[in-house]
Structures are given as structure tokens and as C-alpha cells.
C-alpha positions as CSV (number, residue, x, y, z in Angstrom):
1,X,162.8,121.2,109.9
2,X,159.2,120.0,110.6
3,X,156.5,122.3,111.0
4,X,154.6,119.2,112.9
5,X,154.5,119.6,116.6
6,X,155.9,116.5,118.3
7,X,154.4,114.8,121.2
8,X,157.1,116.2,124.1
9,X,158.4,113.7,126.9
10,X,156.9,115.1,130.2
11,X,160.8,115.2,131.5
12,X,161.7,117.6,128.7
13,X,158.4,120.0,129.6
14,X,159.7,123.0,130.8
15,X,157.2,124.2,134.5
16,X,155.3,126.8,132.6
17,X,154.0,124.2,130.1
18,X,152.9,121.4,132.4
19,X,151.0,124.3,134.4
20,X,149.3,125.1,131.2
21,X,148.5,121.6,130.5
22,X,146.8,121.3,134.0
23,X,144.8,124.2,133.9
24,X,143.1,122.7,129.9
25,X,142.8,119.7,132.2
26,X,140.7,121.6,135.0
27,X,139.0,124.1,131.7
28,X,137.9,120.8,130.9
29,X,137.0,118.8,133.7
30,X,134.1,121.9,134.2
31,X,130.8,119.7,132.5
32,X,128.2,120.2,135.0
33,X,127.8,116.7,136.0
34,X,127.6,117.4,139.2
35,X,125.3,119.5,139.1
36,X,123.3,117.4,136.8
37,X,123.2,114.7,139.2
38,X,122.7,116.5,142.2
39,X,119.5,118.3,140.4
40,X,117.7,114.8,139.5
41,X,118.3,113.4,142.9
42,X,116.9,116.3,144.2
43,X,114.0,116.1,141.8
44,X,113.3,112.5,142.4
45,X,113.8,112.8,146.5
46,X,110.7,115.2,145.8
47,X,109.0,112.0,144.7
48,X,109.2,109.7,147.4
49,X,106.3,110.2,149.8
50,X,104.4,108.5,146.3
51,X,106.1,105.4,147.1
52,X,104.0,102.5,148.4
53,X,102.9,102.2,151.6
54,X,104.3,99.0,152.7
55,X,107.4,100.7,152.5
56,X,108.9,102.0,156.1
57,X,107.9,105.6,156.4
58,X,111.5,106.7,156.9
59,X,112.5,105.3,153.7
60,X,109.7,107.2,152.5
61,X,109.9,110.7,154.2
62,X,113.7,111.1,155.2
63,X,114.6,112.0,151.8
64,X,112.2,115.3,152.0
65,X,114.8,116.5,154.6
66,X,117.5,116.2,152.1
67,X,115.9,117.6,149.2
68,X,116.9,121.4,149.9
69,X,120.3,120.9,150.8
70,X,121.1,118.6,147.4
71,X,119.2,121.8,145.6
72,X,121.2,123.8,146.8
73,X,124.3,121.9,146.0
74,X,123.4,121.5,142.8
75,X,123.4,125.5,142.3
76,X,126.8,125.3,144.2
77,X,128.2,123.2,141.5
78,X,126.4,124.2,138.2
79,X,126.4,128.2,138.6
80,X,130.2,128.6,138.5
81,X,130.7,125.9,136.0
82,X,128.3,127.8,133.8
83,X,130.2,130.9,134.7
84,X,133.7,129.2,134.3
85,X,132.7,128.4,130.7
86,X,131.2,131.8,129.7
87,X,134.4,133.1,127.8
88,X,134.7,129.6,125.7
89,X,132.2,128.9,123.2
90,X,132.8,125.4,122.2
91,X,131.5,124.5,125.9
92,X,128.9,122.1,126.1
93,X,126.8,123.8,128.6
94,X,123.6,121.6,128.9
95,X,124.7,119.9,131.4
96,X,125.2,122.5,133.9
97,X,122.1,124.2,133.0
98,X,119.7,121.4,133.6
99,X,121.3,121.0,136.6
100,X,120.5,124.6,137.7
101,X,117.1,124.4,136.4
102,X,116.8,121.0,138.2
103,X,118.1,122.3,141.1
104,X,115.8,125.3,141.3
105,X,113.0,123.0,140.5
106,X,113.5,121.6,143.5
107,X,114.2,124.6,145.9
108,X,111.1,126.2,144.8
109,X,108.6,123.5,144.9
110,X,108.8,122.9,148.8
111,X,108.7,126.9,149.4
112,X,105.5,126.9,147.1
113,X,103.8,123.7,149.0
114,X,104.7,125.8,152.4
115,X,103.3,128.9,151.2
116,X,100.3,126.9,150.3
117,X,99.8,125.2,153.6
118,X,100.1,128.4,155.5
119,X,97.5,129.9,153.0
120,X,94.9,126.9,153.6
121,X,95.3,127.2,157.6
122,X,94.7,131.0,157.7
């Protein structure tokens, strides 16, 4: 008798243990790279009326229409990954943070620039 734990054939799994093996699966598929990306996208959308000029002006300016929804996406996918892994503390939760942070970066620097422009026409 072995006290080693043998790899088990996925026929001779009983139901209970392949449901536990799928939910490690989905405990670990929660990174925050989503969020991650959608937060720099977001971030660098912010950046495109900068680019040149000779560029058309819809490759320029369309992406300012995008930038809050992708914010707010990013929040969508980072705050309940960060949540998700509050329990565990061998989570790597950088990810999912920069993505929030990213994200609200990018949510609250087009409410500040409108805030501004109604302050300079009144």
C-alpha cells in the first residue's frame, strides 16, 4: 500500500470528482486578464485624438466613443475576479487590480474634461 496518490483515468473518476476538478479549473482561470486588457485599451483609446493629422479624423476620434463602454467593461470583469479570489491567498491579484485602476482611469478622465468644459463656458 502506497501512500502516493496516483494519477486516476478520467473513466474511473467518480461525478463528484470531475465536478471538483472543473470548478480548480474555473478558481483558476480568474487572472484578471481581461480586465487588464480591456483597462489599457481603454487608456490608450484616450490617446488617440494625439495622433497625426494626416490620419482620417474617424480613425482618430471614433475611438473616444468607445472609451467608456471598454471602462466599464473592464470593471465588469476585474471587480468580481478580485472578489472571486478574496478567500485564496496564493492569488496573484495584480492583474485584476490594474485593470480596475486602468479602467477607472479611464471613466473618470472624460467626466473630469466635461466638468471642465462646462466650467469654462459658464
Amino acid at each position: 500500500m502506497s501512500l502516493v496518490k496516483e494519477p486516476v483515468e478520467p473513466e474511473q473518476q467518480t461525478e463528484s470528482e470531475q465536478e471538483q476538478e472543473q470548478e480548480q479549473e474555473q478558481e483558476q482561470e480568474r487572472r484578471g486578464t481581461a480586465s487588464l486588457a480591456l483597462g489599457a485599451t481603454a487608456v490608450a483609446m484616450l490617446g488617440c485624438p494625439f495622433l497625426p493629422e494626416e490620419l482620417p479624423p474617424w480613425i482618430r476620434f471614433f475611438p473616444l466613443y468607445l472609451v467608456l463602454p471598454v471602462a466599464i467593461m473592464a470593471l465588469v470583469c476585474g471587480l468580481p475576479d478580485l472578489w472571486a479570489m478574496r478567500g485564496d491567498e496564493a492569488a496573484a491579484r495584480g492583474r485584476a487590480r490594474i485593470g480596475v485602476a486602468l479602467g477607472t482611469v479611464a471613466i473618470l478622465v472624460p467626466l473630469a474634461a466635461c466638468l471642465l468644459m462646462v466650467q469654462l463656458l459658464e
